[in-house]
C-alpha positions in Angstrom: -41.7 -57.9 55.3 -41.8 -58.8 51.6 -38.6 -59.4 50.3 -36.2 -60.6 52.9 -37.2 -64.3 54.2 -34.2 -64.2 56.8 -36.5 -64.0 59.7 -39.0 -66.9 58.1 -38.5 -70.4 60.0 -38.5 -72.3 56.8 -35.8 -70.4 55.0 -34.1 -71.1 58.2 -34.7 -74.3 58.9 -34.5 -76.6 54.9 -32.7 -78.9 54.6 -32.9 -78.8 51.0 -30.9 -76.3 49.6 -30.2 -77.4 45.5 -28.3 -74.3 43.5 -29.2 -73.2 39.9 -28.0 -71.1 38.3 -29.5 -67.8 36.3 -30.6 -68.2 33.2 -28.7 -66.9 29.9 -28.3 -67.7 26.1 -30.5 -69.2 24.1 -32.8 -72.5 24.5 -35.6 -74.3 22.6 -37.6 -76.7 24.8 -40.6 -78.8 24.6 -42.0 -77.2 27.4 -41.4 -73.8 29.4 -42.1 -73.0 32.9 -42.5 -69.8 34.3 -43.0 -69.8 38.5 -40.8 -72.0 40.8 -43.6 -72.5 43.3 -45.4 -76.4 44.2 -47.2 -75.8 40.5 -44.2 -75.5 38.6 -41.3 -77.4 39.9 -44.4 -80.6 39.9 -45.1 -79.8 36.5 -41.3 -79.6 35.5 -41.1 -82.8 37.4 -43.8 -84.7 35.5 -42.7 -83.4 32.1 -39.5 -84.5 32.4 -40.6 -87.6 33.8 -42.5 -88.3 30.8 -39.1 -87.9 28.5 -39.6 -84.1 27.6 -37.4 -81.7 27.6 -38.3 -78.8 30.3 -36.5 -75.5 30.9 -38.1 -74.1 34.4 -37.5 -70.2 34.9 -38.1 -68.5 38.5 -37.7 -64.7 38.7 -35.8 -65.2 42.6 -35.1 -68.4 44.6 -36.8 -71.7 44.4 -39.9 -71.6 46.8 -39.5 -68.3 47.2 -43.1 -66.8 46.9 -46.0 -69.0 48.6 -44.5 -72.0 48.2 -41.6 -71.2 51.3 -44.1 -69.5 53.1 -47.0 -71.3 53.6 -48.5 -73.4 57.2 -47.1 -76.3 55.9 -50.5 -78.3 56.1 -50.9 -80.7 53.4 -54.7 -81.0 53.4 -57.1 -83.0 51.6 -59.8 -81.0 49.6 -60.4 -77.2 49.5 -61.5 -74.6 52.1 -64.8 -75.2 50.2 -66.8 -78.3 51.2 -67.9 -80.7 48.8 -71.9 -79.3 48.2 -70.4 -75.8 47.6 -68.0 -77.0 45.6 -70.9 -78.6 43.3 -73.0 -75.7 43.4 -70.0 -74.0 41.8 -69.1 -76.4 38.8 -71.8 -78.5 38.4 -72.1 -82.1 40.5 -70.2 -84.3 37.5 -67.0 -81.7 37.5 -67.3 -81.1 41.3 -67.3 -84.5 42.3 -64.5 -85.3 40.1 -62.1 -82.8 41.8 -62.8 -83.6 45.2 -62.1 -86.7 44.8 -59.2 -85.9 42.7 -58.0 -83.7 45.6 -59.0 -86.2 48.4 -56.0 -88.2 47.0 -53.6 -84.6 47.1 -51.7 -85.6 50.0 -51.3 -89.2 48.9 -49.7 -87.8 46.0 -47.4 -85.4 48.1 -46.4 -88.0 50.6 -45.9 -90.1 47.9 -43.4 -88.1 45.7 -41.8 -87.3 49.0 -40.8 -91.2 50.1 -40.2 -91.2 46.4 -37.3 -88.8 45.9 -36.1 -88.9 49.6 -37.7 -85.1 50.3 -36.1 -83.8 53.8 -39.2 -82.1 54.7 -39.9 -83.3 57.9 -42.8 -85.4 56.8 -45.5 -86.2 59.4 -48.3 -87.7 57.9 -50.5 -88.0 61.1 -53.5 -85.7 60.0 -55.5 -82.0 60.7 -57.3 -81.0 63.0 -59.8 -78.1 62.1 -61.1 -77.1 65.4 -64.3 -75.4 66.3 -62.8 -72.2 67.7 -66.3 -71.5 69.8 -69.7 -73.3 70.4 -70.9 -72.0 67.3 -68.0 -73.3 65.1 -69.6 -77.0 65.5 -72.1 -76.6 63.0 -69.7 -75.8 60.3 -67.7 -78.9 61.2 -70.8 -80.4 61.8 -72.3 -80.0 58.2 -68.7 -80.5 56.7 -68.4 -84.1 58.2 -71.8 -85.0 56.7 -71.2 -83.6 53.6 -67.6 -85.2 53.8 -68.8 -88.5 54.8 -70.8 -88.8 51.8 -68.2 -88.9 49.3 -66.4 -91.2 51.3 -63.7 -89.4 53.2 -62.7 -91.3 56.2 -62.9 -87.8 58.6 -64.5 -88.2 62.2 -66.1 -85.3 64.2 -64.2 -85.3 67.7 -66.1 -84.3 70.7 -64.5 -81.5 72.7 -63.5 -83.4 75.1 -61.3 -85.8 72.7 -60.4 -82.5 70.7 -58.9 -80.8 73.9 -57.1 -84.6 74.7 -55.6 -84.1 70.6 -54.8 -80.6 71.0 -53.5 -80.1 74.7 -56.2 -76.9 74.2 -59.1 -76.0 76.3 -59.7 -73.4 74.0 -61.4 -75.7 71.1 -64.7 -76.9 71.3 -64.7 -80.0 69.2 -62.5 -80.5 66.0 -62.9 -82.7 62.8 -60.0 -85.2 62.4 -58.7 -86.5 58.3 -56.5 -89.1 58.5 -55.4 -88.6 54.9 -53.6 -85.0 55.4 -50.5 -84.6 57.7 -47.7 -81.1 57.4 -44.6 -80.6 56.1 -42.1 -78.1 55.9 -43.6 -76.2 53.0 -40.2 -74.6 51.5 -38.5 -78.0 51.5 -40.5 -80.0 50.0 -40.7 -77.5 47.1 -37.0 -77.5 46.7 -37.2 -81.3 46.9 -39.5 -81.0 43.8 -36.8 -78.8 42.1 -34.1 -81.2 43.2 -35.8 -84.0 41.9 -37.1 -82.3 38.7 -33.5 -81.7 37.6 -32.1 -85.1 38.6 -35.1 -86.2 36.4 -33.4 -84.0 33.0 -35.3 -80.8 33.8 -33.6 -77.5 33.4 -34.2 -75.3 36.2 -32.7 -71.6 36.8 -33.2 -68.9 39.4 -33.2 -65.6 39.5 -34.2 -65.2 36.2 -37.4 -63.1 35.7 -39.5 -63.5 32.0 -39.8 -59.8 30.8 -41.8 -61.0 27.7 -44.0 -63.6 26.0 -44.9 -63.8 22.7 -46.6 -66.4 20.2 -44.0 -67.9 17.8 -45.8 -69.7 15.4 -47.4 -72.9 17.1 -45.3 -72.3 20.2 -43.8 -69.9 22.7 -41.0 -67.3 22.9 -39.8 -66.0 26.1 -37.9 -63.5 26.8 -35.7 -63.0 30.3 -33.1 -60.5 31.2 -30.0 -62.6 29.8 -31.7 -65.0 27.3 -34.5 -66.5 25.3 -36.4 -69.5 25.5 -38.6 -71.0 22.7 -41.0 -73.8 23.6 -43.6 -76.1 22.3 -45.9 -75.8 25.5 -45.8 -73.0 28.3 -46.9 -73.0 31.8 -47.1 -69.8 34.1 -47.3 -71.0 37.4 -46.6 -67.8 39.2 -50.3 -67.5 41.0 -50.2 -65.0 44.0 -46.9 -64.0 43.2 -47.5 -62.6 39.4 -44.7 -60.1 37.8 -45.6 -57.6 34.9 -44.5 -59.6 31.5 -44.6 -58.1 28.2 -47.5 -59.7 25.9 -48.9 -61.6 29.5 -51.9 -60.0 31.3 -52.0 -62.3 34.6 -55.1 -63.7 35.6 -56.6 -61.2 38.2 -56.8 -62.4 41.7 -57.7 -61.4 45.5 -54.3 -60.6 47.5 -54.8 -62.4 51.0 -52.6 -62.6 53.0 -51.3 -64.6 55.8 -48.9 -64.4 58.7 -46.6 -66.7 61.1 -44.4 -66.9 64.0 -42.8 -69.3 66.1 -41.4 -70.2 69.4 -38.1 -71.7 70.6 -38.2 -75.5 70.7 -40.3 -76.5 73.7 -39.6 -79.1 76.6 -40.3 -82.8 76.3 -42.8 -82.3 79.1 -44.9 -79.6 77.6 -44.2 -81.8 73.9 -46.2 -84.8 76.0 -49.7 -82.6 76.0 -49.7 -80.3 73.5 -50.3 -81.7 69.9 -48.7 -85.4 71.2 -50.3 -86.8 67.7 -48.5 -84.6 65.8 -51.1 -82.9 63.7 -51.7 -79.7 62.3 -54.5 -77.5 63.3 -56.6 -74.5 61.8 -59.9 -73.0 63.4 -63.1 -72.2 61.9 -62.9 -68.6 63.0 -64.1 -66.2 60.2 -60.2 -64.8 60.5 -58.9 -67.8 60.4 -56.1 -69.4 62.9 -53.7 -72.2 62.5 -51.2 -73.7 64.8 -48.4 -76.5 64.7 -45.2 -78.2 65.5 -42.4 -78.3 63.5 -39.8 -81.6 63.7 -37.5 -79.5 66.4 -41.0 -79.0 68.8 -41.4 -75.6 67.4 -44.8 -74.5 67.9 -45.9 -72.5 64.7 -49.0 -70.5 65.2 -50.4 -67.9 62.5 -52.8 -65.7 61.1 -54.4 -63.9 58.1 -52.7 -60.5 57.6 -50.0 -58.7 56.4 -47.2 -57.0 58.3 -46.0 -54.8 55.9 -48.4 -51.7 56.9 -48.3 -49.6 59.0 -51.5 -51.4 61.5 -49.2 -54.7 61.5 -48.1 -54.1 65.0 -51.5 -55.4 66.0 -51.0 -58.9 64.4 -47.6 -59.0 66.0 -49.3 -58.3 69.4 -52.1 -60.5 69.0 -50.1 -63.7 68.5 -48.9 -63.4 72.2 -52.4 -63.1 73.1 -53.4 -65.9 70.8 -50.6 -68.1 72.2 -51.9 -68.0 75.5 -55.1 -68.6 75.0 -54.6 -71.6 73.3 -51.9 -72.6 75.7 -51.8 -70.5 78.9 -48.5 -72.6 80.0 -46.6 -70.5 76.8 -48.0 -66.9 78.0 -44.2 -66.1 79.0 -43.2 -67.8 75.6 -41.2 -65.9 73.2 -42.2 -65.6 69.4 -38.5 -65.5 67.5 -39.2 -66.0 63.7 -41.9 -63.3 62.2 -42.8 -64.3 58.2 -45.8 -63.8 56.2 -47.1 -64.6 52.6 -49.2 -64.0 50.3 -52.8 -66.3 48.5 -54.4 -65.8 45.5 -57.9 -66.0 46.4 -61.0 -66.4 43.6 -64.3 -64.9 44.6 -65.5 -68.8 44.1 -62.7 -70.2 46.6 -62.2 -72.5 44.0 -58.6 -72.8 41.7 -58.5 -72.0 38.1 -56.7 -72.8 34.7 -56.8 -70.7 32.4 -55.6 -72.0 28.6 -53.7 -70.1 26.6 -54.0 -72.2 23.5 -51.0 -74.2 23.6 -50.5 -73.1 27.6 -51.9 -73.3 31.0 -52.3 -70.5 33.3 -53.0 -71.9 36.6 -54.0 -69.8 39.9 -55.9 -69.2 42.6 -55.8 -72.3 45.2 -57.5 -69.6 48.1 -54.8 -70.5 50.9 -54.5 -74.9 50.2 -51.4 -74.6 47.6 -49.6 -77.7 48.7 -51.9 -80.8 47.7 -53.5 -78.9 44.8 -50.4 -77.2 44.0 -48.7 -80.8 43.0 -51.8 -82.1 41.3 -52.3 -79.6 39.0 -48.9 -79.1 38.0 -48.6 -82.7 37.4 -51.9 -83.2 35.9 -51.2 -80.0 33.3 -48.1 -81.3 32.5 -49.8 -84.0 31.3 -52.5 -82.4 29.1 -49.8 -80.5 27.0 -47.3 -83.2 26.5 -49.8 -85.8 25.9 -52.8 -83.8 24.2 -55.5 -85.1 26.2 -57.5 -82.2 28.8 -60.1 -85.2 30.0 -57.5 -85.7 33.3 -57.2 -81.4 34.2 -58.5 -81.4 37.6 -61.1 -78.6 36.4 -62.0 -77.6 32.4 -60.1 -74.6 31.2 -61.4 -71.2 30.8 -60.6 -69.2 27.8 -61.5 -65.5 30.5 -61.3 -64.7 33.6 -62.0 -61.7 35.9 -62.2 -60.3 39.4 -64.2 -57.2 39.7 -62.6 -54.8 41.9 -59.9 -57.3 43.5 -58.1 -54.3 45.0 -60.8 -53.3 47.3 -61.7 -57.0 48.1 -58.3 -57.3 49.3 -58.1 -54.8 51.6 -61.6 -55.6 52.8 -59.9 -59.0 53.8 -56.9 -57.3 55.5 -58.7 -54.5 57.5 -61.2 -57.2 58.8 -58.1 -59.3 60.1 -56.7 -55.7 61.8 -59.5 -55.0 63.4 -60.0 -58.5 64.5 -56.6 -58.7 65.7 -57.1 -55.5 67.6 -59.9 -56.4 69.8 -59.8 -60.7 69.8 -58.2 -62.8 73.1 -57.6 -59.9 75.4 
């Protein structure tokens, strides 16, 4: 599945459904974005916030990529800990965007109450749960690193992790208060919704075929129209298009994959997840699980099913299912979706400037906190000239040898571990 979202929950389930319409004619703006994903409907929203004017272009629907696919967990920080993150940028630019990104869902919950967003807000925290004996000492060394910058996470012993999840199958977990889920393709329409209420100009279904330089700003071609701008954003990350005159940004394809069950009872609802969290393991293949506001449970994993070895994902989330909860063996799995991540060999997100533009890409699987921030905060830069506030500095290159093979690396390790795990 690629294409066609009519089995994905989300697409299902929104309650935010704003029209716009295609794109055509001719437009000059002070600022043009290209990708109707977290990234760019933020970035359309801050701009026009700020009194700009802002013409927003997505090739399909609004949230139709990443954006209305992803878990739904609005976390705080990257997959990276804080120390790695360091190691990567330096401690002065490191510490600056985890802290920066330790007040990501703050921001999303924020804009949320904000703009009335019907996204089935829960902000009642993660749960990233030891998946085996072993999995402690990651959680183990991520609270202490965590716990030095100031985060207010607590290590749970197995016994108060099985309590939180209704799991025997964890063996500890490590609880932030500050992240909570959402339903991902929701709140990005909410964005868009609020982004044109604000003055922005948003359309669908209207693909940029070309970019060109036009003096000190942009020109952009689409199918129907042109657009010239001041300032230009592409905020299409995993879900990149070939554009005339635009080589994007190379990344790892990862993807990820999700399924969910029928509403469960009240009494099963009063032991499994009663907090209301969101949950993801530290498994090598990573798992995540979930409720939705109905008492869906939502459980995924990293894969694809678009290939032809997909029919062992599908037939490991059964086995997964039971395992965690061997009262929903019998359960049955309606909804089948997956997505796909722009991963960086550093885990770590990128801009990318284009001299009078942003590229911005590569958020490795946590789009919905850093997602908003760096829209906003890039946004920002452009309309008000000052980079000091870009949650990382801008590169003027960027590359990913062999990304390809990297990517199916990724995706035959997930098969394979699909294949053989929880039977």
């Amino acid at each position: 599945m690629t294409s066609d979202l009519a089995s994905c929950l989300w697409h299902q389930t929104c309650q935010e459904n704003p029209a716009f319409p295609e794109f055509t004619g001719e437009a000059v703006t002070d600022l043009v974005v290209i990708g109707g994903g977290y990234t760019g409907c933020a970035a359309a929203l801050q701009a026009a916030e700020l009194g700009a004017s802002v013409l927003l272009i997505e090739a399909d629907a609004i949230g139709s990529g990443g954006s209305g696919r992803n878990v739904g967990l609005a976390n705080a920080g990257l997959w990276l800990p804080p120390e790695d993150i360091n190691a990567e940028l330096g401690t002065e630019t490191g510490s600056r965007l985890s802290t920066l990104l330790a007040g990501a869902p703050g921001m999303v919950f924020s804009l949320i109450a904000k703009h009335a967003i019907q996204c089935e807000p829960q902000r009642k925290g993660t749960l990233h749960c030891a998946h085996a004996p072993g999995g402690l000492d990651d959680l183990q060394r991520r609270h202490a690193q965590l716990r030095a910058i100031g985060a207010p996470v607590k290590l749970l012993s197995r016994e108060e992790a099985i309590r939180r999840t209704g799991s025997e199958a964890v063996h500890g977990a490590l609880f932030d208060p500050r992240a909570g889920t959402i339903q991902p393709l929701a709140y990005v329409r909410g964005l868009a919704r609020a982004a044109a209420a604000a003055g922005a100009q948003l359309h669908s279904n209207s693909p940029a075929t070309g970019i060109s330089r036009n003096g000190s700003g942009w020109q952009v071609a689409t199918a129907k129209g042109s657009i010239r701008a001041r300032h230009l954003i592409m905020a299409t990350n995993a879900y990149a298009r070939d554009i005339s005159g635009y080589d994007a940004p190379q990344v790892i394809p990862v993807h990820y994959f999700q399924a969910a069950t029928d509403p469960l009872p009240a009494a099963l609802l009063e032991k499994i997840l009663p907090g209301k969290e969101g949950c993801w393991d530290t498994a090598l293949v990573m798992s995540s699980w979930r409720l939705d506001q109905a008492g869906r449970l939502v459980i995924g994993g990293m894969g694809a099913l678009n290939h032809f070895g997909s029919a062992l994902h599908r037939s490991w989330l059964p086995r997964k299912l039971a395992a965690l909860y061997p009262g929903l063996k019998d359960m049955q799995l309606n909804s089948h979706w997956h997505g796909r991540i722009a991963m960086t060999t550093e885990h770590l997100p990128k801009i990318l400037d284009l001299q009078g533009g942003f590229a911005c890409f590569g958020y490795s699987g946590r789009g919905i906190g850093p997602g908003t921030l760096f829209g906003t905060a890039m946004a920002e830069a452009l309309l008000n000239g000052d980079r000091s506030r870009l949650p990382v500095p801008p590169s003027r290159n960027h590359a990913i040898p062999f990304a390809g093979l990297r990517s199916a690396y990724y995706e035959t390790g997930a098969t394979l571990t699909h294949l053989i795990s929880d039977r």
